[in-house]
C-alpha positions in Angstrom: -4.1 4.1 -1.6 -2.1 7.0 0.2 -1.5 6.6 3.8 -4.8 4.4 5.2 -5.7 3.8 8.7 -4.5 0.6 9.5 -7.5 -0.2 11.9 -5.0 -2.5 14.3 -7.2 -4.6 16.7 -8.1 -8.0 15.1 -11.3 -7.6 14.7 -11.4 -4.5 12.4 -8.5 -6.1 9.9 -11.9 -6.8 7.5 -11.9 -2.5 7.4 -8.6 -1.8 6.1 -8.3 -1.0 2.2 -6.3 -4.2 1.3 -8.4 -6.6 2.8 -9.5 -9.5 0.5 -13.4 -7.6 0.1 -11.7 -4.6 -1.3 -9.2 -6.2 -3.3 -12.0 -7.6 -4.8 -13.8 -4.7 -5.5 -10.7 -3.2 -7.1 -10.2 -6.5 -9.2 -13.6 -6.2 -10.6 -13.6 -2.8 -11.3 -9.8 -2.4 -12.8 -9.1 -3.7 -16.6 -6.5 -6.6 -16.8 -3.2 -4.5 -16.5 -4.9 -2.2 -14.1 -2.9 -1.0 -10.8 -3.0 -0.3 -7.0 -0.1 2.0 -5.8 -0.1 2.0 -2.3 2.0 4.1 0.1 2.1 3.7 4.5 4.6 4.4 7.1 2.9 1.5 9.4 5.9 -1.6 8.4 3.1 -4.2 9.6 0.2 -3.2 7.5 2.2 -2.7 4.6 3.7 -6.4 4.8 0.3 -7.9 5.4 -1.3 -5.8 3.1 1.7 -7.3 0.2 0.5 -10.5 1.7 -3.1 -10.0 0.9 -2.7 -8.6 -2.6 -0.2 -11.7 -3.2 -2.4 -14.3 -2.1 -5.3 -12.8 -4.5 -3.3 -12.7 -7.2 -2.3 -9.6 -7.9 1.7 -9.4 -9.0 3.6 -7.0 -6.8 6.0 -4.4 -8.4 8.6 -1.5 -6.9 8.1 -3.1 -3.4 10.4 -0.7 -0.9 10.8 -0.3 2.5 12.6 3.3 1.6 10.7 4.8 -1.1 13.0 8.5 -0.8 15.8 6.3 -0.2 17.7 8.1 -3.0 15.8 11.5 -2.6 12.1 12.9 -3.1 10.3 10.0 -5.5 7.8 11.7 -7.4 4.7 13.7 -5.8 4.6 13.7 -1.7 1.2 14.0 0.2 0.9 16.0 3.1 1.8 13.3 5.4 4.7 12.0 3.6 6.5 15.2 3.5 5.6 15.4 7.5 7.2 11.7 7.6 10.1 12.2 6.0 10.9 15.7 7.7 10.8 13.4 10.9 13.1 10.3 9.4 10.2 8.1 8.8 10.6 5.5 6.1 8.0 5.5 3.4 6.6 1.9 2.4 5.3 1.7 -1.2 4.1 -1.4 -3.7 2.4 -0.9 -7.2 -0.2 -4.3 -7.4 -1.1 -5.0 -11.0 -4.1 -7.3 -11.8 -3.0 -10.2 -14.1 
């Protein structure tokens, strides 16, 4: 999940691509062992998104705050590149189902 919109007024949280109806969408669908690698710049929805996947049960793996931290970490989307030209830190988690 690269770069959603992280729909911020309360009442839309139930919209963003890590909320507790889509992680179970991606549970069912993905075999035991299955991943979610998700990448944002927004700090807030990433850490309630880690919450969220957490709390379902997914285990959380290569959590950063800095994923280019040490240089260019495998393929960049459009935004990311745009990001990190500007000195925006790069948020990434890989969930795996259990």
């Amino acid at each position: 999940i690269n770069f959603p919109d992280p729909w911020l007024k309360k009442r839309q949280f139930k919209r963003r691509l890590t909320a507790p109806a889509f992680l179970k969408i991606y549970w069912d669908l993905l075999p035991s062992g299955g991943e979610i690698w998700f990448k944002t710049d927004n700090v807030p929805l990433f850490d309630w998104s880690c919450e969220q996947m957490s709390d379902f049960g997914w285990e959380l793996f290569e959590l950063t705050h800095d994923l280019h931290k040490n240089g260019s970490c495998g393929v960049m989307t459009d935004y990311e590149a745009k990001f990190r030209e500007q000195g925006i830190k790069i948020n990434r988690v890989i969930a795996r189902k259990k």
